[in-house]
N, C-alpha and C positions, 0 to 999 in steps of 0.2 A: 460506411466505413466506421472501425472501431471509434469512439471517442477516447483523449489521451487520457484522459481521468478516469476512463476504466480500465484502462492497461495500468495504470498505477496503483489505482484499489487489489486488482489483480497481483501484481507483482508484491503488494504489502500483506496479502494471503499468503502467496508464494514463502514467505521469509516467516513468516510466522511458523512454519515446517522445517525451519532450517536447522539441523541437527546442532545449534550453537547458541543455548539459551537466553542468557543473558542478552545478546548485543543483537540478535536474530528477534527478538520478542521487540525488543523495544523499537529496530528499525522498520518492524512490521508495522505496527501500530501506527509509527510516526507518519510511513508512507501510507497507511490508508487514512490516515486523518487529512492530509497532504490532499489526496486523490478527492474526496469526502467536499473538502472546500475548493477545490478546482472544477464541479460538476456544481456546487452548489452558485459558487462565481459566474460560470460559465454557461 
């Protein structure tokens, strides 16, 4: 099974494409850094 930290990293690539710069950049980042220490905790 997937691990949830990589559906998250995932999802924080996803948003980084998202046609809404500012706030799409920044909750990309945020959630792959999110994801990043959930794999690294985990």
């Amino acid at each position: 099974m997937v691990r949830f930290s990589t559906l998250v990293i995932l999802a924080g690539i996803v948003l980084l494409f998202v046609p809404i710069p500012p706030v799409a950049t920044i909750l990309g980042i945020v959630t792959i850094a999110i994801g990043v220490v959930m794999r690294l905790l985990g």
